[in-house]
FISERO-587679 format. One record per residue: x, y, z of N, C-alpha, C, O in turn; residue in three letters. Coordinates in nm, 3 decimals. Layout:
FISERO-587679
<<X, Y, Z>, <X, Y, Z>, <X, Y, Z>, <X, Y, Z>, "ALA">;
...
***
This chain:
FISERO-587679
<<5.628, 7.460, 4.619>, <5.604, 7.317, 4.639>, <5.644, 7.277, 4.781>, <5.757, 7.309, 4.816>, "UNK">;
<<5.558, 7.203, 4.876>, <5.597, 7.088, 4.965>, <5.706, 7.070, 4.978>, <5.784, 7.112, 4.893>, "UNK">;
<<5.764, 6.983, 5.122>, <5.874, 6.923, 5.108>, <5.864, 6.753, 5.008>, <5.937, 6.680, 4.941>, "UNK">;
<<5.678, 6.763, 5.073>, <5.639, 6.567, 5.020>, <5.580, 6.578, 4.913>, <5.521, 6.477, 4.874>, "UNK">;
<<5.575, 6.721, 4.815>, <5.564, 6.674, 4.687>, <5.681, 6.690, 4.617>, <5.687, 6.648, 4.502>, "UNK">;
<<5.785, 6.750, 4.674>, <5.915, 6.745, 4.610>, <5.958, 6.596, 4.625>, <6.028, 6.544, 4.539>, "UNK">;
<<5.912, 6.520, 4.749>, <5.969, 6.394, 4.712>, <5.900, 6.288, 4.647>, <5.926, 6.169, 4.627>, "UNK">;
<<5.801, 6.366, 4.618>, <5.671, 6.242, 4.557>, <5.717, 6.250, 4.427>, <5.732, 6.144, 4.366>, "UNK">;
<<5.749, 6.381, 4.358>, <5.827, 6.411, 4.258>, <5.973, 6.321, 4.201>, <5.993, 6.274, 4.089>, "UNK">;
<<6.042, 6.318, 4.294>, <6.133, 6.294, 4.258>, <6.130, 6.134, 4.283>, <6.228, 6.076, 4.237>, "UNK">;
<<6.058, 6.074, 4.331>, <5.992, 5.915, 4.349>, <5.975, 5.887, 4.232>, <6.041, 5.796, 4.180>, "UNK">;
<<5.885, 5.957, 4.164>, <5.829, 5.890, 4.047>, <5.912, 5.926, 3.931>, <5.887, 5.865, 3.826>, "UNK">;
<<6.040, 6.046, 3.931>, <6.136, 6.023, 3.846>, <6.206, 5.901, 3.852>, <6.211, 5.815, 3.764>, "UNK">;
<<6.261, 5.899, 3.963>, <6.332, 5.747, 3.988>, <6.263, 5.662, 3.968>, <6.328, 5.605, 3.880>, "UNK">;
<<6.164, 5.597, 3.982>, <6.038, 5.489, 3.911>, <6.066, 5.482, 3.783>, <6.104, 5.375, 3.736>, "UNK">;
<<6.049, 5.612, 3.690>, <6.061, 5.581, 3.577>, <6.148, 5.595, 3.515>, <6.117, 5.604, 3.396>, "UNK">;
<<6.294, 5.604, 3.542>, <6.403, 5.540, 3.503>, <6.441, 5.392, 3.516>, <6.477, 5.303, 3.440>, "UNK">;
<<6.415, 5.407, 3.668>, <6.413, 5.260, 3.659>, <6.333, 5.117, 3.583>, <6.372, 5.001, 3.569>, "UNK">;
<<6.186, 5.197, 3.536>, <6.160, 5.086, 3.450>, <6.228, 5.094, 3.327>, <6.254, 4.988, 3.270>, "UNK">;
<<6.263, 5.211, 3.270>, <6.299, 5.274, 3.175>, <6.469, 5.155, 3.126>, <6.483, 5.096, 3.019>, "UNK">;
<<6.547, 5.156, 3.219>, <6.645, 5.076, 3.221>, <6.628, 4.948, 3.239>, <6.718, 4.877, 3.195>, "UNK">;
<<6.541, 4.897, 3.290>, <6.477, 4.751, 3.259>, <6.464, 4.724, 3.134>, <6.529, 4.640, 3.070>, "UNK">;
<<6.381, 4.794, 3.097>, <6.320, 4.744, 2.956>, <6.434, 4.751, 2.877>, <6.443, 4.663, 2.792>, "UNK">;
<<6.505, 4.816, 2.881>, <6.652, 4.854, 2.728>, <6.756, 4.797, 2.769>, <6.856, 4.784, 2.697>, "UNK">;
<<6.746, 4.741, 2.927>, <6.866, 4.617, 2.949>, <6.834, 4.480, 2.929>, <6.904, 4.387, 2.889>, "UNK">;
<<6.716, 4.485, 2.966>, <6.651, 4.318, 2.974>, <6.599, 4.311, 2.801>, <6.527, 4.217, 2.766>, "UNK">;
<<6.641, 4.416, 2.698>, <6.566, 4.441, 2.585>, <6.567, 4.230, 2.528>, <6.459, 4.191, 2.484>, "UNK">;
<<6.671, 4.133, 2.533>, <6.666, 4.034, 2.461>, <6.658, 3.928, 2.523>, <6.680, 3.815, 2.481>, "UNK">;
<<6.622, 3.965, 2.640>, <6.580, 3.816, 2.728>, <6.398, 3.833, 2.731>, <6.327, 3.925, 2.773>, "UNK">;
<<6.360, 3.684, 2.656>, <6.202, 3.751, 2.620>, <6.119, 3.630, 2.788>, <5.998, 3.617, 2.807>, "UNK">;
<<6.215, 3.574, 2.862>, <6.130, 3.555, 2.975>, <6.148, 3.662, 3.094>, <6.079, 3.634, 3.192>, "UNK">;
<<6.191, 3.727, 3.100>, <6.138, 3.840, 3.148>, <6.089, 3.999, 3.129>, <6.103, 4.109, 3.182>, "UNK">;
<<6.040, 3.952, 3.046>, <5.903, 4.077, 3.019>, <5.795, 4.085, 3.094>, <5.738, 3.986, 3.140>, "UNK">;
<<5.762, 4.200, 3.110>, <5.689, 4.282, 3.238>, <5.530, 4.192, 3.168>, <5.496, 4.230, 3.056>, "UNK">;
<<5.451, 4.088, 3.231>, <5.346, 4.094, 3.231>, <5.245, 4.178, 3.215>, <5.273, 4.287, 3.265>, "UNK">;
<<5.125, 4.177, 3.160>, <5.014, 4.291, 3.191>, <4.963, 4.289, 3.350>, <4.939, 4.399, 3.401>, "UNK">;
<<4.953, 4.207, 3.405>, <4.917, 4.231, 3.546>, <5.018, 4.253, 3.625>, <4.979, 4.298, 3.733>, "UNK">;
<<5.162, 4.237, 3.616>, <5.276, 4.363, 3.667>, <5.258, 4.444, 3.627>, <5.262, 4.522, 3.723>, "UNK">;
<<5.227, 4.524, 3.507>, <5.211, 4.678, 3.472>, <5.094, 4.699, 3.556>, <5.138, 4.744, 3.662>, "UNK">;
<<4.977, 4.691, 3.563>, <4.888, 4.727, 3.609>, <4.925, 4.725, 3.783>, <4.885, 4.817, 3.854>, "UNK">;
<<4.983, 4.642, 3.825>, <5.040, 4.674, 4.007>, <5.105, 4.751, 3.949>, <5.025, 4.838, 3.914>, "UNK">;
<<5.259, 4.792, 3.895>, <5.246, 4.892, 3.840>, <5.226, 5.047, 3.888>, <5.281, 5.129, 3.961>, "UNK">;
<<5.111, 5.036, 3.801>, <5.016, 5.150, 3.761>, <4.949, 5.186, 3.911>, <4.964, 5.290, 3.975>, "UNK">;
<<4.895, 5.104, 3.937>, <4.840, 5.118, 4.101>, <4.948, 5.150, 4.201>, <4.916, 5.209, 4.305>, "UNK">;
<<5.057, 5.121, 4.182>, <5.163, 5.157, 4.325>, <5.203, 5.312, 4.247>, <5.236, 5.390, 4.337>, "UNK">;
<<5.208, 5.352, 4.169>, <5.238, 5.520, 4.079>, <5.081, 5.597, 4.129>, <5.074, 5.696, 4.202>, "UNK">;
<<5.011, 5.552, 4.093>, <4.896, 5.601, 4.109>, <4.883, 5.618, 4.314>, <4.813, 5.707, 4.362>, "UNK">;
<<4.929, 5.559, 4.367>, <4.964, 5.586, 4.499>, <5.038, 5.617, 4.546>, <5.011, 5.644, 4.663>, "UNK">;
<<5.146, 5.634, 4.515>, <5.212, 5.783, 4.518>, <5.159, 5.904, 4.485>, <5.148, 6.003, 4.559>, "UNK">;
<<5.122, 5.890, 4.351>, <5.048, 6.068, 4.298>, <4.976, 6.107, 4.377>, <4.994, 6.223, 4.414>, "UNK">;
<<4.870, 6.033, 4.435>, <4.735, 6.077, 4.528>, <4.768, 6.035, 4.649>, <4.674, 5.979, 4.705>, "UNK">;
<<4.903, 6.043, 4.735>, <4.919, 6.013, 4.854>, <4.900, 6.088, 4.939>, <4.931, 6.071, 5.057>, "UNK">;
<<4.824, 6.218, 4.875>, <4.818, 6.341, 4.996>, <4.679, 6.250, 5.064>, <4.694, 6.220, 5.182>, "UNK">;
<<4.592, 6.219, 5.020>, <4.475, 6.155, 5.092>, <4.515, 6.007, 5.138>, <4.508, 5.915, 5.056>, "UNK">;
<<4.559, 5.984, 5.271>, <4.646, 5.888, 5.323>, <4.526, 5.744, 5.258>, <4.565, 5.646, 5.193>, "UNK">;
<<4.399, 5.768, 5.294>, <4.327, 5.626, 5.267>, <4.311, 5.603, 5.167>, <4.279, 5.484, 5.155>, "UNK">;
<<4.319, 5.688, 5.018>, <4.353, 5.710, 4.883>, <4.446, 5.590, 4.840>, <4.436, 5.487, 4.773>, "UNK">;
<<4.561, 5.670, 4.931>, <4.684, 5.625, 4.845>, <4.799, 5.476, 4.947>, <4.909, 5.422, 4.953>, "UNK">;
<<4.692, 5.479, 4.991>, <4.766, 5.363, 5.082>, <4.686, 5.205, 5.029>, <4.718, 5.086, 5.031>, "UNK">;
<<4.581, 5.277, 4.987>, <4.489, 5.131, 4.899>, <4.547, 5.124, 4.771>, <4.543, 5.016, 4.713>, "UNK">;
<<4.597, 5.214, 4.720>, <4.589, 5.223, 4.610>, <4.713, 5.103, 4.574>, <4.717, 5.013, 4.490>, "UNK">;
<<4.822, 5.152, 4.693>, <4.981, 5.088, 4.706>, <4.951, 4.945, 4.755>, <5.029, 4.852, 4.734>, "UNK">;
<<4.844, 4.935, 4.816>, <4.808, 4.788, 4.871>, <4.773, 4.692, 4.753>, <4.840, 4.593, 4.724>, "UNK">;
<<4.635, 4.744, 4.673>, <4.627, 4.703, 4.578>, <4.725, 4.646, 4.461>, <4.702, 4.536, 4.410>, "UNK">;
<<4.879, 4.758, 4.407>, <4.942, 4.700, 4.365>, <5.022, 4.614, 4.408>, <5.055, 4.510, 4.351>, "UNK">;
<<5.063, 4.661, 4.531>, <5.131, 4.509, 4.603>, <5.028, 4.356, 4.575>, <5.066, 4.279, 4.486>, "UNK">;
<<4.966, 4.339, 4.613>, <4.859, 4.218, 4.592>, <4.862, 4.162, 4.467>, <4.873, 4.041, 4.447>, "UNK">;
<<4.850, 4.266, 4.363>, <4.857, 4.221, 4.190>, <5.028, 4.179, 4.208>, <5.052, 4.059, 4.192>, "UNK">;
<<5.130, 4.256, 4.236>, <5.227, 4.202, 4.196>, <5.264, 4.045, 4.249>, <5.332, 3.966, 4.183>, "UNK">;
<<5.188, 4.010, 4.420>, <5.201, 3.894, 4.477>, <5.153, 3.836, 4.394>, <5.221, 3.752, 4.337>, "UNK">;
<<5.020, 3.856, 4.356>, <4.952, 3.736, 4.269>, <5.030, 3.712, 4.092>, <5.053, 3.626, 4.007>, "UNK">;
<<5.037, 3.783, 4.106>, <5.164, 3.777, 3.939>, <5.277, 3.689, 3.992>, <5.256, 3.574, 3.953>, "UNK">;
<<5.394, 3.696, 4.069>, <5.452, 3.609, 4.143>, <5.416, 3.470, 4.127>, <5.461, 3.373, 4.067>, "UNK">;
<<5.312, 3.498, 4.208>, <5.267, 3.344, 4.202>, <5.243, 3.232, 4.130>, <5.264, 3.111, 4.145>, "UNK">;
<<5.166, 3.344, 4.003>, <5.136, 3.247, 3.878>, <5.268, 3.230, 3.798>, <5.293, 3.151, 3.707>, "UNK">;
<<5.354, 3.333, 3.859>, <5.484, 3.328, 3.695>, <5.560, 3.165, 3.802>, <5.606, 3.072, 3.736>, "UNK">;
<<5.561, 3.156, 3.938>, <5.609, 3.043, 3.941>, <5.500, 2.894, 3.967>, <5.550, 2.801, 4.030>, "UNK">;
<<5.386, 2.882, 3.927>, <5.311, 2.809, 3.910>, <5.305, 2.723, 3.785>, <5.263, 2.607, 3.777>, "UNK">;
<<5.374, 2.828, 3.650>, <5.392, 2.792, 3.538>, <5.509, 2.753, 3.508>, <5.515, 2.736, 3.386>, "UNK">;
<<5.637, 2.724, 3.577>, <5.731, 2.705, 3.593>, <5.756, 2.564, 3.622>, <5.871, 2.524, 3.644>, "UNK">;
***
């Protein structure tokens, strides 16, 4: 293995602990639960990591979830 898939590796372990401990700490506060359009930025910023060997791949991919998570932002304080 790479040096940058050993760390792409170990990125997305840490990712998913970290949601992993969200969810089972935040388990009884029900206003902050992960939206479907936060999972899906999400899904798009993981998914750009995995495929970051193709820089224009995975740099849209991370753009894309950034954008969903701004726009999630936005609406969670619009409804507020």
């Amino acid at each position: 293995m790479n040096p940058s898939q050993i760390y792409i590796a170990i990125s997305i372990i840490v990712l998913g602990i970290i949601s992993l401990l969200v969810l089972f700490v935040n388990k009884n506060n029900k206003d902050k639960k992960l939206t479907p359009l936060a999972g899906l930025a999400f899904g798009f910023i993981l998914a750009g990591i995995i495929f970051g060997d193709d820089r224009l791949i995975g740099y849209s991919l991370i753009g894309v979830g950034v954008i969903l998570a701004i726009i999630d932002m936005i609406k969670k304080l619009k409804s507020k």
